[in-house]
C-alpha positions in Angstrom: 118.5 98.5 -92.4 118.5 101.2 -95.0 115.0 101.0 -95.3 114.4 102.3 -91.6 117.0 104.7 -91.3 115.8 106.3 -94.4 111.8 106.8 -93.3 113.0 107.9 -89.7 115.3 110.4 -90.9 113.0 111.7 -93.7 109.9 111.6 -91.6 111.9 113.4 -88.4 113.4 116.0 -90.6 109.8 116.6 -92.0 108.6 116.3 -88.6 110.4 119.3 -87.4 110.1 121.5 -90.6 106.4 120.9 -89.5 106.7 122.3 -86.1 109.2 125.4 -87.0 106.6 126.5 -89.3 103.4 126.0 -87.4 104.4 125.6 -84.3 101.9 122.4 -84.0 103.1 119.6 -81.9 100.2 117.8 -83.3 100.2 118.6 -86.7 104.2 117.6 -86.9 103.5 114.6 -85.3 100.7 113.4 -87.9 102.7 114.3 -90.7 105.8 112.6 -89.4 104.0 109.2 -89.0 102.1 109.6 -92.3 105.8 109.9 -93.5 106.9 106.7 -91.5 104.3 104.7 -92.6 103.7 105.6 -96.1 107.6 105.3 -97.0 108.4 102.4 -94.9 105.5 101.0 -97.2 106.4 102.2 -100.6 110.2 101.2 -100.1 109.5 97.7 -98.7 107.1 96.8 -101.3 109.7 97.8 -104.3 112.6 95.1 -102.6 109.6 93.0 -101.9 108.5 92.8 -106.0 112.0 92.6 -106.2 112.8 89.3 -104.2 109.5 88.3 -105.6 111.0 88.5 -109.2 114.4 86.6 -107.8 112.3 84.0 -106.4 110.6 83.1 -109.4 113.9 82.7 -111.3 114.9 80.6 -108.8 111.9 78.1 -109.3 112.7 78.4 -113.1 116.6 77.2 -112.7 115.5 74.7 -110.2 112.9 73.2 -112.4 115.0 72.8 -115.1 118.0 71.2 -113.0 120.3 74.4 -113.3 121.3 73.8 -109.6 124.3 76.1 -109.7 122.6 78.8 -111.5 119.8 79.1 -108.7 122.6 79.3 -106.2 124.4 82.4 -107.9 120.9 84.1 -108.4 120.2 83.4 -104.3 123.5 85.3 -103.9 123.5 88.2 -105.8 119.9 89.2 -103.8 122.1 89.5 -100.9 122.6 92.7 -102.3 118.8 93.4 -101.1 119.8 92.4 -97.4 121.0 96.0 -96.3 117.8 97.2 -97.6 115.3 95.3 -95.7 115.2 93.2 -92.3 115.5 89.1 -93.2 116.6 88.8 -96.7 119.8 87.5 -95.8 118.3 84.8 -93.9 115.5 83.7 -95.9 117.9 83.7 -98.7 120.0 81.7 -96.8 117.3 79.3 -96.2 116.6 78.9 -100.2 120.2 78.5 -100.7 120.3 75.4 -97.5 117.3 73.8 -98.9 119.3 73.2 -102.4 122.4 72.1 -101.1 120.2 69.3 -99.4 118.3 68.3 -102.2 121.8 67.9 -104.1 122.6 65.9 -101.0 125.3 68.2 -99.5 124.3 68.1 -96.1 127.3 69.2 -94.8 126.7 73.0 -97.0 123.5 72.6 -96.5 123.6 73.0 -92.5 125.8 75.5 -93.2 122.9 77.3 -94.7 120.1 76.5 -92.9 122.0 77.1 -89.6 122.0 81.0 -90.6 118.7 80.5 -92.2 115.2 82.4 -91.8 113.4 80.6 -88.3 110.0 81.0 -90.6 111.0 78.7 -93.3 109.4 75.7 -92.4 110.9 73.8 -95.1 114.3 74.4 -94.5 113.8 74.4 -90.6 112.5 70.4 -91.1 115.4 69.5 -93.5 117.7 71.1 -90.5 115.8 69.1 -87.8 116.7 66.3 -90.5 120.1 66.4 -90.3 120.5 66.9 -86.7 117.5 63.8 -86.2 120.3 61.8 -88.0 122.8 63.0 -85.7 120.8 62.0 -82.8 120.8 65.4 -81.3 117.6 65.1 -80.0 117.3 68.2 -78.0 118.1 70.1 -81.1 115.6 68.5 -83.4 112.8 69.2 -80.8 113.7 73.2 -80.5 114.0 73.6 -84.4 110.5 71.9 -84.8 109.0 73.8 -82.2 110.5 77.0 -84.1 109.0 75.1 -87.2 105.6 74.8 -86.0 105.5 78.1 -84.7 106.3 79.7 -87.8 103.7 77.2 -89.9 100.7 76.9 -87.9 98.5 76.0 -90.4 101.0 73.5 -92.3 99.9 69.6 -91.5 103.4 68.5 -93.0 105.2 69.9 -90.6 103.2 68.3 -87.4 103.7 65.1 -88.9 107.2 65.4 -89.2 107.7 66.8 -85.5 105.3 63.8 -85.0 107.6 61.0 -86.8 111.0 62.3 -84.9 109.4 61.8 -81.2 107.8 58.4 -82.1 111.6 57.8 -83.2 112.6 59.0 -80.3 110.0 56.7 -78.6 108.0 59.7 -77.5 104.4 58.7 -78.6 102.5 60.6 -76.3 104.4 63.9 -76.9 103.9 63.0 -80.9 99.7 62.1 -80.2 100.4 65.8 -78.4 102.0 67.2 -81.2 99.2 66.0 -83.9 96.3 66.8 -82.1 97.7 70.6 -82.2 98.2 70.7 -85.8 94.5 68.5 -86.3 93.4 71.9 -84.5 95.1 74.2 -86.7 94.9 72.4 -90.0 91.2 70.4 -89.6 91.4 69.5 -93.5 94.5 67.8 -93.4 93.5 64.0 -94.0 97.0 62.6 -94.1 98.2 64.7 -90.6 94.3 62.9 -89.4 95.3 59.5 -90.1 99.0 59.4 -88.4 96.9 60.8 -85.4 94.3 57.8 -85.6 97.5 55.9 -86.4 99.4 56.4 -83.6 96.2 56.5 -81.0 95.4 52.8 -82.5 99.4 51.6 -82.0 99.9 51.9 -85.6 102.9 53.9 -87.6 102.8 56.9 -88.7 102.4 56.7 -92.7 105.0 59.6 -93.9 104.8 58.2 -97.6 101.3 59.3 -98.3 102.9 62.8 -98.3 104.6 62.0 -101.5 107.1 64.3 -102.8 107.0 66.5 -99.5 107.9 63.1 -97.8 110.5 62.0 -99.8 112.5 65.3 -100.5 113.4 65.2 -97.0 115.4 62.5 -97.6 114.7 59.9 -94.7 113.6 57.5 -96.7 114.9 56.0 -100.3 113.5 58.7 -103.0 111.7 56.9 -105.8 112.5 57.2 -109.3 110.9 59.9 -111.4 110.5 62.4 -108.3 113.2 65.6 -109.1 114.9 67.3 -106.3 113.0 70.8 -105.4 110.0 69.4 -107.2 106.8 71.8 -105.4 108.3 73.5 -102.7 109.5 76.9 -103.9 106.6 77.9 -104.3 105.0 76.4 -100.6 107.4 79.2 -99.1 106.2 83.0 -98.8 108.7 85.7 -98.9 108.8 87.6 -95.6 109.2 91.5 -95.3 110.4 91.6 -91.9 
């Protein structure tokens, strides 16, 4: 990416002005990773308030239903991508998780296949798809990859949850919650499916609401709009 190239070859240039003029091995050294860092800093953080800025555009179209419009916006930052380490993916993961809630799977996974590994919410809409596929094996490594990347996010448990005991894997699921109950103790929907499955019962998805819903396994009630509360669940990565 641009980014690095530009701080190493800065901060080795500077690096060896350094040394030529006081022949310090030390002092060159110190000034070329002051350079490094303090660069590699400024620079992200300018594409980083940039992203931020296309972002919240993004949650603007998609509120007010300009579907298309959010699209185009999510692929002109593409621009960013040679810049910094990710964007492509992560806005390939905002771009996935429209064409599902428009219901175009088959874009969607097109999407979300080349998407960013720490977007939970696009990684459980791809475990979706493939769930409905019955391509088991892939659903488990995508929501392993999931729950990796969203440690402290109950939703996500549950949902890993809900595809074993589909799979009729109910001890892996019980497994599965108890891990997020330890990472996410003040989650009171992801500690009911736990007691839930440890007394024989289902799993209750619906209490999740919208999250639940958007994900498309089950019928989405009236009144609840597509995108409605997640943009702004995802954080924009730097690298």
């Amino acid at each position: 990416m641009l980014t690095i190239l530009i701080t190493v070859l800065v901060s080795t240039l500077a690096s060896i002005g350094i040394y030529f003029i006081s022949y310090s091995y030390f002092l060159s050294l110190l000034v070329g990773i002051i350079l490094l860092l303090g660069l590699n800093y400024f620079i992200g953080r300018k594409f980083l308030n940039k992203l931020t800025e296309l972002f919240k555009s993004v949650e603007k179209d998609m509120k007010a239903s300009r579907y298309d419009k959010a699209i185009s916006r999510l692929k002109d930052g593409y621009k960013y991508s040679k810049w910094q380490l990710f964007v492509k993916e992560q806005i390939n993961s905002q771009i996935g998780i429209i064409y599902y809630m428009k219901k175009d799977f088959k874009t969607a996974k097109e999407y979300l296949e080349k998407g960013f590994s720490k977007n939970w919410l696009g990684m459980c809409m791809l475990a979706t798809m493939y769930f409905k596929e019955k391509k088991y094996d892939k659903v488990e490594k995508i929501m392993e990859k999931a729950v990796k990347a969203a440690k402290k996010e109950g939703f996500v448990y549950s949902v890993y949850a809900y595809f074993l005991t589909e799979m009729g894997r109910k001890d892996k699921a019980i497994q599965i919650l108890q891990k997020g109950s330890n990472k996410a103790p003040l989650d009171e929907k992801l500690e009911s499916n736990l007691e839930n499955l440890k007394n024989g019962k289902k799993m209750k998805m619906q209490n999740y609401g919208a999250m639940w819903m958007q994900l498309n396994i089950d019928k989405m009630p009236q009144g609840v709009k597509p995108y409605q509360m997640l943009l702004n669940r995802q954080k924009i990565k730097r690298r």
